[in-house]
N, C-alpha and C positions, 0 to 999 in steps of 0.2 A: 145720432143724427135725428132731425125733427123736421117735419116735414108740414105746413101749413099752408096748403095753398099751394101758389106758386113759390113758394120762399123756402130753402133749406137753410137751416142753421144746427149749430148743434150746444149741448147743454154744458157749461161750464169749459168751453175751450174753441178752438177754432175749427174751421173743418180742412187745416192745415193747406189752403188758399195761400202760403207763401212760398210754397212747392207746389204753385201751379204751372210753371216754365218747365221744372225738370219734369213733371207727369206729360206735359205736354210733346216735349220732346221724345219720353221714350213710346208713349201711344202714337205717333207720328212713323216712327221708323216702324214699329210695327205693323202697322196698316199700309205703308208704300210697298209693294210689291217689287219694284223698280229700285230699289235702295240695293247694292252691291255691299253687303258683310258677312264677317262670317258666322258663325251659331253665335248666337246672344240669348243671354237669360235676364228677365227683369224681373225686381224685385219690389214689390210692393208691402208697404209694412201699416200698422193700426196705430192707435195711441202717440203719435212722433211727438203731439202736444201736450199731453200728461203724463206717461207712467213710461212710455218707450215699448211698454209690454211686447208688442207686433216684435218689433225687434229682438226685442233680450228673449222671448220663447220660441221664435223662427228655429226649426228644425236644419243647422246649415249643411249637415250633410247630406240634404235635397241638394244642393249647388254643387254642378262640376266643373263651374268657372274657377280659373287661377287668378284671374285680374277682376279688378273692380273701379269702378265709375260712383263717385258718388255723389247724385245732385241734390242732396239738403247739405245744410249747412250745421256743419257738427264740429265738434272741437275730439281730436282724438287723445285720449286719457293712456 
């Protein structure tokens, strides 16, 4: 991330602004106190525009979710 001014950008990729909706959404439920669900975990990950890194080295036996939501747009291999 680069930071100049008032202006962020970052070097050689985006600063993955096309998962602005699903960040928006899960930081929303998070923050409403008044939102009725049950435990939720969110996952935020690094790199989703280059290497995936954030992902592919995510420790996931941190997670004791069985279900999963997934708001980028990923092609499952």
């Amino acid at each position: 991330m680069i930071i100049d001014g008032d202006k962020v950008t970052a070097k050689d990729t985006s600063l993955g602004a096309d998962q602005g909706v699903g960040l928006s959404m899960m930081l929303t439920i998070m923050e409403d106190n008044n939102l009725r669900h049950p435990d939720l975990e969110f996952l935020f990950t690094t790199e989703e525009e280059t290497t995936f890194n954030g992902a592919v080295n995510f420790p996931y036996s941190q997670i004791e979710s069985k279900r999963l939501i997934n708001l980028d747009n990923s092609k499952d291999n």
